[in-house]
N, CA, C, O and CB atoms as a CASP TS submission, in Angstrom:
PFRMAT TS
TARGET T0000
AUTHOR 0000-0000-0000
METHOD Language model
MODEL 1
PARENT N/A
ATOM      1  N   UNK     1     -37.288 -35.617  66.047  1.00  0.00           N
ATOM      2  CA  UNK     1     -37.742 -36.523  65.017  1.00  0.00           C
ATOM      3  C   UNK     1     -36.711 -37.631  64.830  1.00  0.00           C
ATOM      4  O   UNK     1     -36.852 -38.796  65.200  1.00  0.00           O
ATOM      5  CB  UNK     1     -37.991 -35.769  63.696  1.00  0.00           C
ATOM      6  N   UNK     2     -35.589 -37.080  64.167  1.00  0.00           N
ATOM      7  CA  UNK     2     -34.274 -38.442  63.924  1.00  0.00           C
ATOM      8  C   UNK     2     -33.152 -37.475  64.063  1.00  0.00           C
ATOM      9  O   UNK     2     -33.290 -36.252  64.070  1.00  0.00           O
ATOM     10  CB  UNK     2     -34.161 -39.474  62.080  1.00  0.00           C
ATOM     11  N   UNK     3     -32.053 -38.109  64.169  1.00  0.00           N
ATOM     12  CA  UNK     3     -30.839 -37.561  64.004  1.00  0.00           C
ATOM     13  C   UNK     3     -30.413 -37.772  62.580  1.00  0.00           C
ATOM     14  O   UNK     3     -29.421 -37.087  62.333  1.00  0.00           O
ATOM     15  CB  UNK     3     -29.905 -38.103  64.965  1.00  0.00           C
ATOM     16  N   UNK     4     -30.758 -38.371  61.723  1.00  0.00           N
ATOM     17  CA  UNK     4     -30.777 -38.598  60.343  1.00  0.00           C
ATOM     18  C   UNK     4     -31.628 -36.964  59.416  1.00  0.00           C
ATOM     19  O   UNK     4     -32.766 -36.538  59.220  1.00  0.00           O
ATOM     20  CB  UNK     4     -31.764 -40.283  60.190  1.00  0.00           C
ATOM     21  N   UNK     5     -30.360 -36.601  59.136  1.00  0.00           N
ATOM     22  CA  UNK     5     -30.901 -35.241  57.955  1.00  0.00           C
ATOM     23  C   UNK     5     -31.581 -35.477  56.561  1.00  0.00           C
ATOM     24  O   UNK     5     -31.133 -36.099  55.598  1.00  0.00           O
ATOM     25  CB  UNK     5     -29.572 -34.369  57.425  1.00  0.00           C
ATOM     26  N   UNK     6     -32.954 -34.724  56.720  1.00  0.00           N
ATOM     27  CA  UNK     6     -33.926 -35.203  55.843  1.00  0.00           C
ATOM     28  C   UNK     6     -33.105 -34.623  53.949  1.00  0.00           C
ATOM     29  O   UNK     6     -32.231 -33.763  53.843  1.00  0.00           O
ATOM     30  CB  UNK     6     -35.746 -34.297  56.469  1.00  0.00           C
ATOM     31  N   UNK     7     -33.455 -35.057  53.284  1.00  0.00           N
ATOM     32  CA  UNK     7     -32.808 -34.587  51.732  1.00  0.00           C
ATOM     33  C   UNK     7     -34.084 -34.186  51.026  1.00  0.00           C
ATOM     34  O   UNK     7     -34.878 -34.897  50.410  1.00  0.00           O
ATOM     35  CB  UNK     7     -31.919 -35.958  50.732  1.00  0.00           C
ATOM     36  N   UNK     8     -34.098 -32.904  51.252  1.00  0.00           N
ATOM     37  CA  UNK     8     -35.533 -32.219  50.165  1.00  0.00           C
ATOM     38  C   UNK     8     -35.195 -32.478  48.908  1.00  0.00           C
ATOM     39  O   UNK     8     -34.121 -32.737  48.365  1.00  0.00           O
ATOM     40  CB  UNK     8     -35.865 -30.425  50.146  1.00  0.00           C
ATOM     41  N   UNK     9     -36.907 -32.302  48.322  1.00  0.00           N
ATOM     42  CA  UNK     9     -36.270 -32.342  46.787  1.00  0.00           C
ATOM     43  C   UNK     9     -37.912 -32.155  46.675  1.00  0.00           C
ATOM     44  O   UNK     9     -38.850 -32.519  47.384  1.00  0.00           O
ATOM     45  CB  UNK     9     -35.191 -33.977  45.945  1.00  0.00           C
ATOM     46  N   UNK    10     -37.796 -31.361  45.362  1.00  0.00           N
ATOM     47  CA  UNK    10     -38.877 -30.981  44.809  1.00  0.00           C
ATOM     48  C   UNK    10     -39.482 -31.916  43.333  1.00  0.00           C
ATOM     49  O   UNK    10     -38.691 -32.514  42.605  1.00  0.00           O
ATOM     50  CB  UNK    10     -38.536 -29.525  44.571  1.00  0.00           C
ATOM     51  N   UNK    11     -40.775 -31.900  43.119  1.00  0.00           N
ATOM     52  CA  UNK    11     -41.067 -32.765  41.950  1.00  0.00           C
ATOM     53  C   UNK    11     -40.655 -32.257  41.006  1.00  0.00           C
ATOM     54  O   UNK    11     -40.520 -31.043  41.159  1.00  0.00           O
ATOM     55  CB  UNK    11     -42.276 -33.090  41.676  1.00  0.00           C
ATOM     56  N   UNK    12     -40.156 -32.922  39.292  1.00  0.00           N
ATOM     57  CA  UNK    12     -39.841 -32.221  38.434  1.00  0.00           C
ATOM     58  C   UNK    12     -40.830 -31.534  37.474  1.00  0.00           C
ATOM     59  O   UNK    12     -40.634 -31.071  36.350  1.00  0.00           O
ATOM     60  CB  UNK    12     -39.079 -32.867  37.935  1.00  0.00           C
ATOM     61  N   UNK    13     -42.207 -31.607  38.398  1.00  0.00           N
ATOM     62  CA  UNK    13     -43.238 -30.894  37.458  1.00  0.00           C
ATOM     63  C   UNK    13     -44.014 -29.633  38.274  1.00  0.00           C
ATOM     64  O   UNK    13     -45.132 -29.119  38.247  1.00  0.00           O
ATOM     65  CB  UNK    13     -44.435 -32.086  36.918  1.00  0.00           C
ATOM     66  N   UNK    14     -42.306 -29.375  39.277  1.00  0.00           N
ATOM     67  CA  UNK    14     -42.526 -28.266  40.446  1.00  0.00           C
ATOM     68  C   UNK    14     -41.927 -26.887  39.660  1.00  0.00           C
ATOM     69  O   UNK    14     -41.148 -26.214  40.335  1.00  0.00           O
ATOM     70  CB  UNK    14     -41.527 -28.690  42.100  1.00  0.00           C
ATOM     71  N   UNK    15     -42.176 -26.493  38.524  1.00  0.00           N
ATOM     72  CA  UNK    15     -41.453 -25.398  37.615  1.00  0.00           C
ATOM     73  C   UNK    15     -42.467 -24.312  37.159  1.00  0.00           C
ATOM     74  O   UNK    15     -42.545 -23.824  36.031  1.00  0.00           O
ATOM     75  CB  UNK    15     -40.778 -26.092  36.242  1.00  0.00           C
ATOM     76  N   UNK    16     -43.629 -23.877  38.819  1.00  0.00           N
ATOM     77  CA  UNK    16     -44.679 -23.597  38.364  1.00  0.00           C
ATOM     78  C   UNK    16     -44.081 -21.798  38.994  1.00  0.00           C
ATOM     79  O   UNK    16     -44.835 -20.826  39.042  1.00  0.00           O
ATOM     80  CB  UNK    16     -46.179 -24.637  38.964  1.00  0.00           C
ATOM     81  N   UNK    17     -43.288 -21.788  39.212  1.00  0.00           N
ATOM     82  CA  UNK    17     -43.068 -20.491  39.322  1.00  0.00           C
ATOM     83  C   UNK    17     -42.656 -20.076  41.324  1.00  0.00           C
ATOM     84  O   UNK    17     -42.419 -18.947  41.755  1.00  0.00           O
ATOM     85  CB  UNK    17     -44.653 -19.749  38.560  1.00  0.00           C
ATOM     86  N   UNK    18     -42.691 -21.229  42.065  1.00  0.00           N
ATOM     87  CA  UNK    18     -42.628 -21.253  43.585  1.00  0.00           C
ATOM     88  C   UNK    18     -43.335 -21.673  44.350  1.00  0.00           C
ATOM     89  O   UNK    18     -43.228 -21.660  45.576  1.00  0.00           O
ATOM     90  CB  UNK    18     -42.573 -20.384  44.060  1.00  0.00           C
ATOM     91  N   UNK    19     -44.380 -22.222  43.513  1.00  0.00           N
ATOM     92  CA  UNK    19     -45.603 -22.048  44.425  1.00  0.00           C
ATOM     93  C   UNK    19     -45.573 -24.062  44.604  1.00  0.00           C
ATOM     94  O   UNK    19     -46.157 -24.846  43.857  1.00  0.00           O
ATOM     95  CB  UNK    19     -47.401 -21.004  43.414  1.00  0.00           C
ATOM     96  N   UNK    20     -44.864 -24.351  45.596  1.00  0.00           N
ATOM     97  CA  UNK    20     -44.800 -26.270  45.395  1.00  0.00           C
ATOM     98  C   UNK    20     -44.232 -26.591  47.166  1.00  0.00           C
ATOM     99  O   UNK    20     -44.039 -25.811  48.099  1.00  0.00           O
ATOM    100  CB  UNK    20     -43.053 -27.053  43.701  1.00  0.00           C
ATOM    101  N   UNK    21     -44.121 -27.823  47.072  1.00  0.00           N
ATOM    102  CA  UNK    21     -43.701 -27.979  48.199  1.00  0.00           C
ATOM    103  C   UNK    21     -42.368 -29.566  48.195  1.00  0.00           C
ATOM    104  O   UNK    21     -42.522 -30.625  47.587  1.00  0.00           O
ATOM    105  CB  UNK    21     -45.225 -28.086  49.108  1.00  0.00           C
ATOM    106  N   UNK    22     -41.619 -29.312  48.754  1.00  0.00           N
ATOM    107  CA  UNK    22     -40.606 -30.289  48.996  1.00  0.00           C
ATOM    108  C   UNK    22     -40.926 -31.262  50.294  1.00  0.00           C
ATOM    109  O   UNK    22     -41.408 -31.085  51.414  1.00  0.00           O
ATOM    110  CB  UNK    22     -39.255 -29.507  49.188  1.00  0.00           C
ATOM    111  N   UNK    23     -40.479 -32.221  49.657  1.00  0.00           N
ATOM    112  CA  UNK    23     -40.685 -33.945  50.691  1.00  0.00           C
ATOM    113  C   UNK    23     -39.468 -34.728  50.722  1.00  0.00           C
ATOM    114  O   UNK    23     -38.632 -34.686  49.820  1.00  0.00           O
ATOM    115  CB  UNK    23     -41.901 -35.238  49.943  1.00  0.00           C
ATOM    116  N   UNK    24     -39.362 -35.493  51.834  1.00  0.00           N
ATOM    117  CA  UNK    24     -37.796 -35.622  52.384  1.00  0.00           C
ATOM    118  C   UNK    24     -38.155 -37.215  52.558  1.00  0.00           C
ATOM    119  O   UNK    24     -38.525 -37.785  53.585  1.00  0.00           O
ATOM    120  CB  UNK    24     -37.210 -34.560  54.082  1.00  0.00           C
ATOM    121  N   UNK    25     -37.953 -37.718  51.353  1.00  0.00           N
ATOM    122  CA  UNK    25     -38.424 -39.355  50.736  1.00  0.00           C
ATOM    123  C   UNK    25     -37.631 -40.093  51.960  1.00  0.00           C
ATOM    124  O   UNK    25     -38.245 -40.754  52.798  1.00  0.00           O
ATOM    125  CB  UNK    25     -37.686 -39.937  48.764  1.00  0.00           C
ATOM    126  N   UNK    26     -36.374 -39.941  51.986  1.00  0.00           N
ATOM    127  CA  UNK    26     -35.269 -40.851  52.465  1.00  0.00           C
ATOM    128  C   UNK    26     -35.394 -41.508  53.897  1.00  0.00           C
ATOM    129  O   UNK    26     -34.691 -42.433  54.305  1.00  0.00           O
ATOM    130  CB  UNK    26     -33.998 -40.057  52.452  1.00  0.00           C
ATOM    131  N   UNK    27     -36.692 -40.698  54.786  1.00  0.00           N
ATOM    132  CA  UNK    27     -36.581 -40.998  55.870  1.00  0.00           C
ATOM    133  C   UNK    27     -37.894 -42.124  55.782  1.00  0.00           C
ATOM    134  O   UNK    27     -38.131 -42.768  56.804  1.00  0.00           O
ATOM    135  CB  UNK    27     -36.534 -39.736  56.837  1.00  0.00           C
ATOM    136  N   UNK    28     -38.556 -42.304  54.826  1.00  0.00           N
ATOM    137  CA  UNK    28     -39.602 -43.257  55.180  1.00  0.00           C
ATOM    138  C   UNK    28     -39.553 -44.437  55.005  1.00  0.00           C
ATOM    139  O   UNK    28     -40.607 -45.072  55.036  1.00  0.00           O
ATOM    140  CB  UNK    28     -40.563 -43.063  54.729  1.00  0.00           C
ATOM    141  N   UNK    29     -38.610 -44.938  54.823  1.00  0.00           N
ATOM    142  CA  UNK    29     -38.102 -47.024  54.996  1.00  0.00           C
ATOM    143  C   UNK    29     -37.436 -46.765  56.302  1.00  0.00           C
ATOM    144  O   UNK    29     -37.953 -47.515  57.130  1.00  0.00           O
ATOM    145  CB  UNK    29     -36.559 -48.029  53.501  1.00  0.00           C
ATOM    146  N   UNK    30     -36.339 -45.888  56.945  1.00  0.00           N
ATOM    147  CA  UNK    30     -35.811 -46.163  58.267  1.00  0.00           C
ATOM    148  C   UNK    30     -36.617 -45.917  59.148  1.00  0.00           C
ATOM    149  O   UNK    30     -36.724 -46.695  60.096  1.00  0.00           O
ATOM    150  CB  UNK    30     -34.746 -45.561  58.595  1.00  0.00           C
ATOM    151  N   UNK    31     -37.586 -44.478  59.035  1.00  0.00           N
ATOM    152  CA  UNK    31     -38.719 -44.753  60.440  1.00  0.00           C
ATOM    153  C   UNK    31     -39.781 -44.237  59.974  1.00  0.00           C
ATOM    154  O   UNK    31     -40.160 -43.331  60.716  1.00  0.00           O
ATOM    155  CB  UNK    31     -38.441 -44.010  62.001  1.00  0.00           C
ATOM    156  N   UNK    32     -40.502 -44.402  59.009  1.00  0.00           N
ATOM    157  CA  UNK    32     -41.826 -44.702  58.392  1.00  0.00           C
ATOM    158  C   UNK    32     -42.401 -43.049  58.324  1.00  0.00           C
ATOM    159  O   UNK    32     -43.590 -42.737  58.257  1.00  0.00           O
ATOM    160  CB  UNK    32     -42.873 -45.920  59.454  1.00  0.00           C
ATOM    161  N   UNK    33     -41.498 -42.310  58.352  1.00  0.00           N
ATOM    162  CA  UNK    33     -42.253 -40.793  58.047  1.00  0.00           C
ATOM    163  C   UNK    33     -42.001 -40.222  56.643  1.00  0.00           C
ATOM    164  O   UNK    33     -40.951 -40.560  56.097  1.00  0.00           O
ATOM    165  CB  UNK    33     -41.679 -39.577  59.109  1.00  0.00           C
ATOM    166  N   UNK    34     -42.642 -39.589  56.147  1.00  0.00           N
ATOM    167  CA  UNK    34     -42.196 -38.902  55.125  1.00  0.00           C
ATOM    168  C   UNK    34     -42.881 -37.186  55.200  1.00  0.00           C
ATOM    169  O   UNK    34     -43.966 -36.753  54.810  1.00  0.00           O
ATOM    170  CB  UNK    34     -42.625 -39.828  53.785  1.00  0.00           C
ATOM    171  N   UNK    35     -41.536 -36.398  55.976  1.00  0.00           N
ATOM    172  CA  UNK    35     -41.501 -34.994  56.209  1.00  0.00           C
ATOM    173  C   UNK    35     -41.969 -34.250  54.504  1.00  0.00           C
ATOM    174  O   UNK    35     -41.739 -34.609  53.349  1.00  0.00           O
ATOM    175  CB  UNK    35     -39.731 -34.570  56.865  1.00  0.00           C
ATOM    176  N   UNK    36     -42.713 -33.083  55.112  1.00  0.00           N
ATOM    177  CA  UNK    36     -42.638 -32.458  53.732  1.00  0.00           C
ATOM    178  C   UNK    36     -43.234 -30.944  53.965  1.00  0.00           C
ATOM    179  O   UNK    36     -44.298 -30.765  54.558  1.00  0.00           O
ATOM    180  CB  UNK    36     -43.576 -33.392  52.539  1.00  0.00           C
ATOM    181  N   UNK    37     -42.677 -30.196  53.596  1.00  0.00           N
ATOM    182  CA  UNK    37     -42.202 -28.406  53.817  1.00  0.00           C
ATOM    183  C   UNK    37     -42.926 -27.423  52.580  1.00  0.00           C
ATOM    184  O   UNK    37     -43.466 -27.841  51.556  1.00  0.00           O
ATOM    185  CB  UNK    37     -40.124 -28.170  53.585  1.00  0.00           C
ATOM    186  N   UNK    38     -42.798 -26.327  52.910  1.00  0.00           N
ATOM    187  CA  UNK    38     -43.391 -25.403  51.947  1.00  0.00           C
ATOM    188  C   UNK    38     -41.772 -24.901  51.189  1.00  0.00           C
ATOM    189  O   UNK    38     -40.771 -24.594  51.836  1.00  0.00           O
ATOM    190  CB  UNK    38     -44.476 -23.978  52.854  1.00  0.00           C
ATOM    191  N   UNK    39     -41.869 -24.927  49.920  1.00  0.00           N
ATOM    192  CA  UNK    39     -40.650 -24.679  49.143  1.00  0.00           C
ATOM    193  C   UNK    39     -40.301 -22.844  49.490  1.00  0.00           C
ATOM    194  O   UNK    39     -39.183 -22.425  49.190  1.00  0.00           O
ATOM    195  CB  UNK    39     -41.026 -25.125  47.261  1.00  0.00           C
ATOM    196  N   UNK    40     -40.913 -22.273  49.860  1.00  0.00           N
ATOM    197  CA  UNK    40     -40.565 -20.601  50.334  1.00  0.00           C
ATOM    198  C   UNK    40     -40.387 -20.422  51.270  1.00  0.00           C
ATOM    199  O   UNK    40     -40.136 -19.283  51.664  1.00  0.00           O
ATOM    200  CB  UNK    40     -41.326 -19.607  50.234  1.00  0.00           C
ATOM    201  N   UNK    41     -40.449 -21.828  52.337  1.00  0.00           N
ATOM    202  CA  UNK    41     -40.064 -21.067  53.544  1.00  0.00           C
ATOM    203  C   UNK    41     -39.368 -22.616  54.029  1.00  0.00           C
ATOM    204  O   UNK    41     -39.731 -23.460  54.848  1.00  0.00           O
ATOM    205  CB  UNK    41     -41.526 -20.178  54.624  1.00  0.00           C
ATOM    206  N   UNK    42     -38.180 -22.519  53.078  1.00  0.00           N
ATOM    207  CA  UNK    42     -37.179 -23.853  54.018  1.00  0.00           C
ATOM    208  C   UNK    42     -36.914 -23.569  55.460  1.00  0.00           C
ATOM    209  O   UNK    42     -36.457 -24.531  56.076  1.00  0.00           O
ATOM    210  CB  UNK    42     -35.476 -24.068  53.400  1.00  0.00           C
ATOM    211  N   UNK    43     -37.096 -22.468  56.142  1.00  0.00           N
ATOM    212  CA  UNK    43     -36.427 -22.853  57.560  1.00  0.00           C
ATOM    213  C   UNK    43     -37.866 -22.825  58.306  1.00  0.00           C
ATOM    214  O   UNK    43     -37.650 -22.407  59.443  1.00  0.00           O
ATOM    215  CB  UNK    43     -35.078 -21.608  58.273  1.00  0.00           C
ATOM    216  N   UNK    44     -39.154 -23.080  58.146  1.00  0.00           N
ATOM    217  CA  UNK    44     -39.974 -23.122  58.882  1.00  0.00           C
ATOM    218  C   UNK    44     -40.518 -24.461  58.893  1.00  0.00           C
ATOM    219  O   UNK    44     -39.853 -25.429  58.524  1.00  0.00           O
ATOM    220  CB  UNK    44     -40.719 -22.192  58.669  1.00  0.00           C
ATOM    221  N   UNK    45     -41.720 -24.545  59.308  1.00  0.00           N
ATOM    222  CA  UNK    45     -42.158 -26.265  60.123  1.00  0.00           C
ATOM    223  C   UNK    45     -42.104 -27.041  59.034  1.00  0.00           C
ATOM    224  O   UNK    45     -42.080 -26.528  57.916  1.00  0.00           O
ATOM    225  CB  UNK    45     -43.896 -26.570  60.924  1.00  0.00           C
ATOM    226  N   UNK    46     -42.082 -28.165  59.186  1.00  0.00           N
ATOM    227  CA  UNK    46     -42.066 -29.300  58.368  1.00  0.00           C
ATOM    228  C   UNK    46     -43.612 -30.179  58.452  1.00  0.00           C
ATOM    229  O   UNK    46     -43.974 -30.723  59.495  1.00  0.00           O
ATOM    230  CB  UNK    46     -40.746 -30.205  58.889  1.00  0.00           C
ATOM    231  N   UNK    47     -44.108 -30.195  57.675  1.00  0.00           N
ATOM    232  CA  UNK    47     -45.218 -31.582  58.506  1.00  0.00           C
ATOM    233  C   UNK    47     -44.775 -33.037  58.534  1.00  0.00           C
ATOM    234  O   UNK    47     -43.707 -33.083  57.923  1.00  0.00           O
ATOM    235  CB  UNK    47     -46.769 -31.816  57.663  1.00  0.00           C
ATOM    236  N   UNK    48     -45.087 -34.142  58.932  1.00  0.00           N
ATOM    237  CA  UNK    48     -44.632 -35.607  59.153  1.00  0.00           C
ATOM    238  C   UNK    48     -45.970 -36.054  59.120  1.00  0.00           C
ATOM    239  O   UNK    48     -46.759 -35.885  60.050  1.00  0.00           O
ATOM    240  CB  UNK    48     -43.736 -36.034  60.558  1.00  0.00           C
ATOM    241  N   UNK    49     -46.290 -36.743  57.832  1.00  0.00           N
ATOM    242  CA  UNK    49     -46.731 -37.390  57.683  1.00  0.00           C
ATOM    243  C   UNK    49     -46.546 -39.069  57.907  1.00  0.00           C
ATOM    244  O   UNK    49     -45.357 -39.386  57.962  1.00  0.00           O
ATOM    245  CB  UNK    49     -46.851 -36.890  56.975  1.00  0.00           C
ATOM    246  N   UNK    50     -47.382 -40.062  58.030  1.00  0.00           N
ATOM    247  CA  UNK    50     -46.833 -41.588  58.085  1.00  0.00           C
ATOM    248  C   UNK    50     -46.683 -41.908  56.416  1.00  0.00           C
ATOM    249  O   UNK    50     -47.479 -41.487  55.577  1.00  0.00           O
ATOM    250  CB  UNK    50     -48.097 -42.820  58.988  1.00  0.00           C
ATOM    251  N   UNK    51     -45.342 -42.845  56.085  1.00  0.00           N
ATOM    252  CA  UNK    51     -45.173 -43.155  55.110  1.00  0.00           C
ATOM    253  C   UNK    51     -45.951 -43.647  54.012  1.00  0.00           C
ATOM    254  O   UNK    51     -45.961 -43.476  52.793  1.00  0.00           O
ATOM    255  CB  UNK    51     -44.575 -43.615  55.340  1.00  0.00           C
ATOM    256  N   UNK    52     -46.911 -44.636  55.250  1.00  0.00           N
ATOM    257  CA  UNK    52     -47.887 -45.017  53.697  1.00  0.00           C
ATOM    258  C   UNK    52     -48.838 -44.418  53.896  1.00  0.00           C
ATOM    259  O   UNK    52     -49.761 -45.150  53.539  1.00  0.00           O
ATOM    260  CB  UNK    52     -48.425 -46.531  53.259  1.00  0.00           C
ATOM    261  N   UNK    53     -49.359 -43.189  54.382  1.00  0.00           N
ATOM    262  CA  UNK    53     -50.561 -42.506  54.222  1.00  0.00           C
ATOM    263  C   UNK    53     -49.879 -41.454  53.039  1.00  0.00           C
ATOM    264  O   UNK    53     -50.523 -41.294  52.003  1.00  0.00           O
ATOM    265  CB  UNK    53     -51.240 -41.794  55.780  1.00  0.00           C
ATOM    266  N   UNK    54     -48.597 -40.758  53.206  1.00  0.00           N
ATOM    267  CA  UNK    54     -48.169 -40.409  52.018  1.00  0.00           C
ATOM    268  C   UNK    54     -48.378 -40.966  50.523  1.00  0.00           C
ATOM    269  O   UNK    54     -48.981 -40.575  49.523  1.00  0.00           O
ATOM    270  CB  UNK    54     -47.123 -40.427  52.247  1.00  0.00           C
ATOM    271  N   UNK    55     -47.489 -42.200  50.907  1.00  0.00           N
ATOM    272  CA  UNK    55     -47.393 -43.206  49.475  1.00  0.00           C
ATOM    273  C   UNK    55     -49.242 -43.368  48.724  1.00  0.00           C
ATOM    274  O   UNK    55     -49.439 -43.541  47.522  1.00  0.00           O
ATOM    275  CB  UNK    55     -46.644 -45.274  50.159  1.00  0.00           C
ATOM    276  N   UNK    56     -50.221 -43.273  49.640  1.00  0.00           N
ATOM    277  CA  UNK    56     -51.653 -43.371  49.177  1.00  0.00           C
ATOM    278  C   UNK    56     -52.080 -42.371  48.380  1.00  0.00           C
ATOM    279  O   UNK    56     -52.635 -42.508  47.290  1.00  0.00           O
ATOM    280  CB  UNK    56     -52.550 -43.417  50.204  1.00  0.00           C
ATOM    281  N   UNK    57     -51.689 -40.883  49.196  1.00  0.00           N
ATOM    282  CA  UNK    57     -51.758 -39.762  48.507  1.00  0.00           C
ATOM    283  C   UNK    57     -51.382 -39.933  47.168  1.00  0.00           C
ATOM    284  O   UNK    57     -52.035 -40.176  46.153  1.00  0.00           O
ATOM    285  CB  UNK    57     -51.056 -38.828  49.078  1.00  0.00           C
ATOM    286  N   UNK    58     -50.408 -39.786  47.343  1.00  0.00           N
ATOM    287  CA  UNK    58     -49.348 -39.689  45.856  1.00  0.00           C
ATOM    288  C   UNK    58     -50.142 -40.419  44.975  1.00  0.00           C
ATOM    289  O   UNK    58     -50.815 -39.877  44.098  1.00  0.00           O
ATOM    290  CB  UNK    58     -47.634 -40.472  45.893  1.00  0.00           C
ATOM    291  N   UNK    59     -50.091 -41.795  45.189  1.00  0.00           N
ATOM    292  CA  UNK    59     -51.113 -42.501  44.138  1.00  0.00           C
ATOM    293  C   UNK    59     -52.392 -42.251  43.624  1.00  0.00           C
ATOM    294  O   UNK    59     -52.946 -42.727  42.634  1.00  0.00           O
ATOM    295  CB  UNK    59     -51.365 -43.515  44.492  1.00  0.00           C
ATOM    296  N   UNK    60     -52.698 -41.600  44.280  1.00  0.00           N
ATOM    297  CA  UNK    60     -54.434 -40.767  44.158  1.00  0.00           C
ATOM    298  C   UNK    60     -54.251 -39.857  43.486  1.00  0.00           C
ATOM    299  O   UNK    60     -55.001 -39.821  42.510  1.00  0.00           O
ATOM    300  CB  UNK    60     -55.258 -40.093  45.462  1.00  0.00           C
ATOM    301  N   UNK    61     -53.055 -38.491  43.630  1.00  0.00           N
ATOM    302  CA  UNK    61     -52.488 -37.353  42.488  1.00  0.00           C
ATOM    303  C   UNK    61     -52.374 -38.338  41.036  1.00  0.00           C
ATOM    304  O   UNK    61     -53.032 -38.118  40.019  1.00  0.00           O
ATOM    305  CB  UNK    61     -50.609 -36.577  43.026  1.00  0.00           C
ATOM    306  N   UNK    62     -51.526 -39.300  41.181  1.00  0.00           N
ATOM    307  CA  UNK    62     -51.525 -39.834  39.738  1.00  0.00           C
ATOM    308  C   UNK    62     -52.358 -40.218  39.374  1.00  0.00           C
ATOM    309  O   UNK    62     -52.447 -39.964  38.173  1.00  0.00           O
ATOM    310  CB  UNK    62     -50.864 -40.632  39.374  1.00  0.00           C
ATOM    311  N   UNK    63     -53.257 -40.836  39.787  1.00  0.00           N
ATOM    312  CA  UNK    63     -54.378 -41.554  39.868  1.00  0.00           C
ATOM    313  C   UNK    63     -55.442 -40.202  39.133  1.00  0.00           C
ATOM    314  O   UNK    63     -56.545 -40.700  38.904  1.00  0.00           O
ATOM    315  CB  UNK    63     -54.684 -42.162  41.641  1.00  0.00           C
ATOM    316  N   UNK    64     -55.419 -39.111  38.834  1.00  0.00           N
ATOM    317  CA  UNK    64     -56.202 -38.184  39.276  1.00  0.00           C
ATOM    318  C   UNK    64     -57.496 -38.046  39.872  1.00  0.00           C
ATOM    319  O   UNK    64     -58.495 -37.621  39.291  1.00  0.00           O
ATOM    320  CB  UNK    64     -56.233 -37.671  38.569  1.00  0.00           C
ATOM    321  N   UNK    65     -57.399 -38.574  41.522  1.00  0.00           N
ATOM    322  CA  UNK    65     -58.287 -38.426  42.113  1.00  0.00           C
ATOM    323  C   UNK    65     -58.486 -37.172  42.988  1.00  0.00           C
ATOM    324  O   UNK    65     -59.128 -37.205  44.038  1.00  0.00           O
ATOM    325  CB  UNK    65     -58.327 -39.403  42.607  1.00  0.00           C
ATOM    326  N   UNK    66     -57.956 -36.176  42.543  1.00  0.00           N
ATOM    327  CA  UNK    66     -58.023 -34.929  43.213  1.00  0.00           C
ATOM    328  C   UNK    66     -58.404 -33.930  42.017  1.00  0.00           C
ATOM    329  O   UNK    66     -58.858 -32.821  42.301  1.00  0.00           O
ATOM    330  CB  UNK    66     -56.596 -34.565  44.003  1.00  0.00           C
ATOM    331  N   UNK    67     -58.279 -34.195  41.098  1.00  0.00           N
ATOM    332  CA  UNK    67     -58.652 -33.134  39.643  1.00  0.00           C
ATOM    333  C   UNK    67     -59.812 -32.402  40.059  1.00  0.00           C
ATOM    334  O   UNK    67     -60.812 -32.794  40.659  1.00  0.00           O
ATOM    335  CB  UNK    67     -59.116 -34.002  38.034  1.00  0.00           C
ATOM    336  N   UNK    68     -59.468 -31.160  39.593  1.00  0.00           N
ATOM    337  CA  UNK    68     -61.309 -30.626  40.327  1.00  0.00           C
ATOM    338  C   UNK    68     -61.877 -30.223  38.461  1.00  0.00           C
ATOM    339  O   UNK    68     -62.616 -29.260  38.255  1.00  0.00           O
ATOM    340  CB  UNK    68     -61.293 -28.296  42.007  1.00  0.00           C
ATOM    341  N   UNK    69     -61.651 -30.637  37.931  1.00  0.00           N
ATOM    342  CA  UNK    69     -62.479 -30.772  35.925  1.00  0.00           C
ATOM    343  C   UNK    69     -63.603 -31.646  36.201  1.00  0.00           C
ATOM    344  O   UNK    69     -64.361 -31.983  35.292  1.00  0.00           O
ATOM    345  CB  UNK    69     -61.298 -31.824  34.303  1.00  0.00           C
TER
END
């Protein structure tokens, strides 16, 4: 992927008991990915997503276009 080490970090409204997942922001302005992992199993696969198909997501969670109410 890069020689650049990704920096997890979890959302601060990730305090649901484990069940979340961590995303590794830092790499998506130098080469347009934004990696993101299951928070219980840091040493297994990562997915790589493209940066702004991420950044769309995200906006759609706030957005609440995923609410199932």
């Amino acid at each position: 992927m890069t020689t650049e080490s990704p920096r997890w970090f979890k959302s601060s409204y990730s305090d649901n008991g484990g069940d979340c997942v961590e995303a590794a922001a830092n790499l998506a302005a130098s080469h347009g990915i934004a990696p993101v992992r299951d928070s219980k199993n840091p040493t297994g696969p990562a997915l790589g997503f493209r940066a702004d198909a991420f950044s769309s997501f995200i906006a759609g969670v706030k957005a609440g276009e995923f609410d199932t109410v």
